[in-house]
C-alpha positions as CSV (number, residue, x, y, z in Angstrom):
1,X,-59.1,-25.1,-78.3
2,X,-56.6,-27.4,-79.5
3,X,-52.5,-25.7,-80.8
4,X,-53.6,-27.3,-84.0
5,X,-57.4,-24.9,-83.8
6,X,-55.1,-22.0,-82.7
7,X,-52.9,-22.6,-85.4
8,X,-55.5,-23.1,-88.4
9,X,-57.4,-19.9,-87.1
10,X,-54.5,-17.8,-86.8
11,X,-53.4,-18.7,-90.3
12,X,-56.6,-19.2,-91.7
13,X,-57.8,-21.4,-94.8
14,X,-54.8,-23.1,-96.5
15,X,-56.9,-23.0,-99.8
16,X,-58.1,-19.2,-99.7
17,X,-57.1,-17.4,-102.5
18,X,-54.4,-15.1,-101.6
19,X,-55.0,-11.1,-100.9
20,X,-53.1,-8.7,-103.1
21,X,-51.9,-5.2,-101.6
22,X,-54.5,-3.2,-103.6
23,X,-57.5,-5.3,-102.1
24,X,-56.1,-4.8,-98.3
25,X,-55.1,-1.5,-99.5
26,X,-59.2,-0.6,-100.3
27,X,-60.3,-2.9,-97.5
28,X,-58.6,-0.8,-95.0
29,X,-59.9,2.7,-96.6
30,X,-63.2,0.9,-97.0
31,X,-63.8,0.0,-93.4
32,X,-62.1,3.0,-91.9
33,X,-64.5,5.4,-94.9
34,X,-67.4,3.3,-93.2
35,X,-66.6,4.1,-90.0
36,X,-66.3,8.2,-90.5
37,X,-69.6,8.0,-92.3
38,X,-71.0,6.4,-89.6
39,X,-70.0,8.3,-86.9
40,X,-70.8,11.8,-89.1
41,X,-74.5,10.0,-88.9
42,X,-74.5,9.3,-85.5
43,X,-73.1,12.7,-84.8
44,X,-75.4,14.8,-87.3
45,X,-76.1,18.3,-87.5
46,X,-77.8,18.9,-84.3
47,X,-73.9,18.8,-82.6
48,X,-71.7,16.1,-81.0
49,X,-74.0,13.3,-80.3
50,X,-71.3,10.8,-80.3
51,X,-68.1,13.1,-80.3
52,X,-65.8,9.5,-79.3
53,X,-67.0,7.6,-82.5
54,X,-66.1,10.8,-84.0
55,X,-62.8,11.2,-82.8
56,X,-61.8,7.6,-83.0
57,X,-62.9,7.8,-86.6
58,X,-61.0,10.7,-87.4
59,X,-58.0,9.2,-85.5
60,X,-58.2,6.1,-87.2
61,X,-58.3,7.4,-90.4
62,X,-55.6,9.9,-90.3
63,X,-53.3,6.9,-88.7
64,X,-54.0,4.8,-92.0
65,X,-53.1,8.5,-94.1
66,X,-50.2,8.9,-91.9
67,X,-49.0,4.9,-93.0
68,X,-49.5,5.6,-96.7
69,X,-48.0,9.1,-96.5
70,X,-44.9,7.6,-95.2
71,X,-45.1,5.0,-97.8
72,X,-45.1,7.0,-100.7
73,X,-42.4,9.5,-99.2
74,X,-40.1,6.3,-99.0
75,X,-37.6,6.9,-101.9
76,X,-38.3,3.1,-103.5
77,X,-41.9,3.5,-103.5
78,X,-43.3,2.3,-106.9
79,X,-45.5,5.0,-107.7
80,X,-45.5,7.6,-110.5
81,X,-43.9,10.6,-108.8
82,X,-47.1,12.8,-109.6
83,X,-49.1,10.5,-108.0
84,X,-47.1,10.0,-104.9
85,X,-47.0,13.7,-104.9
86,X,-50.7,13.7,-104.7
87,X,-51.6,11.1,-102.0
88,X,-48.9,13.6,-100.0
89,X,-51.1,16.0,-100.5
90,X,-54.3,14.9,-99.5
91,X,-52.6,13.5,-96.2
92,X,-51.7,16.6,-95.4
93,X,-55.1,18.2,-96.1
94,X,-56.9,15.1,-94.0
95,X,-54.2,15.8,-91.1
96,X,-55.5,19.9,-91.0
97,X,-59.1,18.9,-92.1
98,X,-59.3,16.5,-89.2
99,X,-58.3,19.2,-86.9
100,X,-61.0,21.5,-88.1
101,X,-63.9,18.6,-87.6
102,X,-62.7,17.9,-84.0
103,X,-63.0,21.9,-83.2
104,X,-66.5,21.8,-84.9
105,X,-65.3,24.1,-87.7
106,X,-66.2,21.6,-90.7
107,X,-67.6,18.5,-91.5
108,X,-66.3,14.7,-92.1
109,X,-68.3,14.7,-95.5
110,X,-64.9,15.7,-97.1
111,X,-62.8,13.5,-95.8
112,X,-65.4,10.5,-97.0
113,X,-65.1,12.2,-100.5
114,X,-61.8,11.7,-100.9
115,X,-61.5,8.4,-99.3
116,X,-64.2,6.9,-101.6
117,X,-62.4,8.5,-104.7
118,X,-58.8,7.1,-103.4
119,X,-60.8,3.4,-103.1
120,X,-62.2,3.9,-106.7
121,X,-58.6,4.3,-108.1
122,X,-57.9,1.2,-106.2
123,X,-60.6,-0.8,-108.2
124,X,-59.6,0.8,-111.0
125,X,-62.4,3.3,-111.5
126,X,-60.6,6.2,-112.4
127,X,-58.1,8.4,-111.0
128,X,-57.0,8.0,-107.2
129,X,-56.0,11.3,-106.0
């Protein structure tokens, strides 16, 4: 591959529309949502199946709460207080539910839940938290 292939594919289209924050924002939560439900599936009710895809889920999930959680405790953040407030919260609650699905003491189901209602706030859909 040619500097000038490496460079185009790095960057990507020149013409593309641009990406605003909210549509990264639910494209993140929509591929890391996709991923718990999968590996809930994969894991099902019979027991740990595929504990890893389970783990990795969880862990990659409660890195992208962890990002926003420190983004909306940053004193700047844009945010209506209550709503910053809220997101807070329900990184906090996906930190200790997390723990309980990796001891087998609850399911992922919640944690789906509220990512899917966070990414319909995101479109606009109704409340996020």
């Amino acid at each position: 591959m040619t500097p000038s292939n490496l460079a185009h594919s790095a960057y990507g289209r020149p013409d593309a529309p641009a990406r605003s924050p909210r549509t990264i924002e639910y494209d993140l939560f929509a591929r890391t949502t996709r991923a718990l439900a999968a590996a809930q599936v994969a894991t099902g009710p019979a027991g740990r199946a595929d504990f890893a895809a389970l783990a990795k889920a969880l862990h990659d999930n409660g890195r992208m709460w962890r990002v926003l959680a420190t983004d909306v405790a940053e004193p700047g953040n844009a945010l209506p207080p209550a709503l910053r407030a809220r997101l807070f919260y329900l990184y906090q609650f996906t930190e200790q539910h997390s723990r309980k699905v990796l001891d087998g003491n609850a399911e992922a189901g919640v944690l789906i839940d509220i990512n899917t209602a966070v990414m319909r706030g995101l479109r606009g859909e109704g409340v996020a938290a």
